[in-house]
C-alpha positions, 0 to 999 in steps of 0.5 A: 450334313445332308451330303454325307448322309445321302452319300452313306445311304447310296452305299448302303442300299446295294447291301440292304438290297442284297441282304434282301435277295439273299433272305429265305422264305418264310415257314409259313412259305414253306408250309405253303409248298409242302401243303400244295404237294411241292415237296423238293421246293418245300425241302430247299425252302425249310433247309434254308430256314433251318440254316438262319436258325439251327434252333428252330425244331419244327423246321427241321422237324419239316425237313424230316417228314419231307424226307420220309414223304419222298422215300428216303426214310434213313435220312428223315430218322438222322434228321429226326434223332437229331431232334430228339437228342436237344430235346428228349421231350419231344414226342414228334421226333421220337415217333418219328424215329420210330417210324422211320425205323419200322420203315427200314425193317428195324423194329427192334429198335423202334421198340427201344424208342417207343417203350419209354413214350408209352411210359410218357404218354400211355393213351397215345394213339399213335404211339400204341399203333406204332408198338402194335406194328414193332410187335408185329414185325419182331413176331410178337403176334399177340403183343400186337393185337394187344397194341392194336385194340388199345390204340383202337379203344383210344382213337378208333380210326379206320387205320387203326380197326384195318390193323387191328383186324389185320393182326388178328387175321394171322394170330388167331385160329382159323377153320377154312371150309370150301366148296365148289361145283364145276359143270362142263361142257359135253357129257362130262358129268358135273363135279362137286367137292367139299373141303375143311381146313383148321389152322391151329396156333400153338404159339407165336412162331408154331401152328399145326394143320389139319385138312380133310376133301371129299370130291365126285368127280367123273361119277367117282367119290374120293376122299384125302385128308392129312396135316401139317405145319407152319414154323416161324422160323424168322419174324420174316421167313415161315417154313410150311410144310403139309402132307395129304393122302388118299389111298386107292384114290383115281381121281385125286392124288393118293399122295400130296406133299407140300413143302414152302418157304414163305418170306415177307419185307415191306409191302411183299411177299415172296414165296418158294414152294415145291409140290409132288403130287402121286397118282395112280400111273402118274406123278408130278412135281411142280416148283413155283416161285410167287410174289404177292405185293400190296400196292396201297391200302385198297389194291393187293397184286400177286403174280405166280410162275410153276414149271412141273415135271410130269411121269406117267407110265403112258408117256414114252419120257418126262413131260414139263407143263408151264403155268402163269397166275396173275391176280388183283383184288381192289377194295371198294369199301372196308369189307368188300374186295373184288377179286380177279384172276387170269391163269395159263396152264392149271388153274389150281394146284389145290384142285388138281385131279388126274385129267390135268397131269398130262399136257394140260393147256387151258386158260382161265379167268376168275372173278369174284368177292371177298367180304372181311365181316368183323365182329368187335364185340366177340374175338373174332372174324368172319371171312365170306368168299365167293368166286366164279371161274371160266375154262377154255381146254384148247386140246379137249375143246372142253370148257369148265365153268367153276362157282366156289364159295368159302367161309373163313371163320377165326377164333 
């Protein structure tokens, strides 16, 4: 009797060894690698336990967020809405349908998700952060504020004031004033300018413009003043269009024209502008494409290219002039952000005068700080801004040393 039982058993130790070797690891294994960053291994690892047990929802509920953590957010949603169709209940999957959706520019489907989880649960924070951002990506400037101050009256994290007061940046009116004063080397007398915005929201999709400058410059005082619009034409894509004039100016133009498209996907902005400028004896037209990318919750990154042509009654033919801008601003706290900046060419089409449209070469540096002041008790926001600039004129041997401080207040 003994026999045939230590026999059986020498056969069925190669089975249970192999069965052994072929089991996977644990979740709480798998945890372990997702916890410690190795997410491929912790992907392998949950889809192995997955396979042992297709019913096991926070598994694959892993496999989901690993997907979305690895960039790959049209494969995490299949994941997730597969969870949510055995188990409608489950908040988890649902707002992370929803994200994933946000992720790929759809939020007129996350909408369609995330309605019936605020009719489940209408102080989840994340659930009303999540519709604050919907809103705000289908244009529903207002609805997200709305979102955005309830998620931060339930949970007032930092995500949630920075997204709040981030929507209210672009929903609320603003008045922008700014000045400057410029000192140069030589005797060139100094320059001061004084210059009011107001952008006025009349709905979600239309705002008008309206603008006023006064400058001395070269022991001259001119003025210009004219408006505009801005049209959101798509929840992505905003038309902006501005005219200002000065008649019988020498310094400034007596005639600016601006006409931009403005189209944002995911974390960048491009833009399309065209600018003609109408001065006495001269004119300029200026294209430049830009690109304004916010690289992570602290760093915004922005590059700027402008070719103009150039007409004067002094140049026996057309002259084109090259521009680059290249910029950052890192923030160091909440409200503080250090602002730098590099430009060949003209610096600033906002503060272009006469003695810049013709071959005009010239490098400048700029740095300075932005301080976003919120005010949580009233409905507004305050924008301080201050900044120094540095010249070098190659064909003039003049340099230029600019201070400019600016008030953004909204209401």
């Amino acid at each position: 009797m003994l026999f045939p039982l230590l026999l059986a058993a020498m056969f069925l130790l190669p089975v249970a060894g192999s069965a052994f070797a072929q089991a996977g690891p644990s979740s709480a294994e798998a945890i372990q690698l997702a916890n410690e960053g190795r997410d491929a291994e912790a992907l392998a690892a949950f889809r192995r336990v997955a396979a042992a047990d297709p019913n096991d929802h926070e598994a694959r509920l892993w496999i989901a967020r690993l997907h979305e953590r690895m960039g790959s957010p049209d494969q995490a949603e299949s994941v997730y809405r597969s969870v949510l169709l055995e188990d409608p209940a489950n908040v988890e999957a649902a707002l992370g349908v929803a994200a994933t959706l946000l992720a790929q520019q759809a939020p007129d489907e996350a909408l369609e998700v995330l309605e019936p989880a605020e009719e489940r649960d209408p102080r989840n924070a994340t659930v009303l952060a999540l519709l604050g951002r919907a809103h705000r990506m289908a244009g529903h400037t207002g609805l997200a504020v709305a979102y955005f101050e309830r998620a931060v009256a339930v949970a007032p994290t930092d995500e949630h004031r920075l997204r709040l007061n981030d929507a209210r940046r672009s929903y609320m009116h603003r008045v922008d004033t700014h000045a400057f004063s410029e000192q140069f080397s030589g005797p060139t007398p100094n320059s001061r300018s004084g210059d009011v915005a107001l952008n006025y929201r009349l709905s979600d999709r239309l705002r008008v413009l309206g603008r006023g400058q006064v400058e001395r410059k070269f022991a001259i005082s001119e003025q210009r003043g004219g408006g505009g619009a801005e049209w959101r034409w798509m929840p992505t894509t905003t038309l902006r269009a501005q005219v200002l004039v000065g008649p019988d100016n020498r310094v400034m133009p007596e005639g600016d024209y601006l006409g931009e498209l403005v189209y944002t996907f995911g974390r960048a902005t491009w833009t399309g502008g065209f600018r003609y400028f109408d001065f006495t004896g001269a004119r300029m037209s200026v294209f430049s494409p830009a690109v304004s990318w916010l690289a992570s919750e602290r760093l915004e990154l922005g590059l700027m290219y402008a070719i103009a042509w150039r007409e004067a009654t002094t140049l026996p033919a057309d002259e084109f002039g090259h521009t680059v801008h290249v910029r950052g601003a890192y923030r160091l706290m909440r409200p503080m952000w250090v602002q730098v900046g590099y430009a060949a060419g003209i610096e600033d089409f906002e503060k272009l005068t006469s003695d810049r449209v013709q071959d005009f070469r010239a490098n400048t540096v700029s740095g300075g700080l932005r301080i976003d002041m919120p005010i949580f008790v009233l409905p507004t926001l305050t924008t301080f801004i201050a900044n120094y600039e540095h010249q070098w004129r190659s064909r003039s041997n003049v340099n230029m040393g600019r201070v400019s401080v600016g008030l953004q207040q909204r209401f």
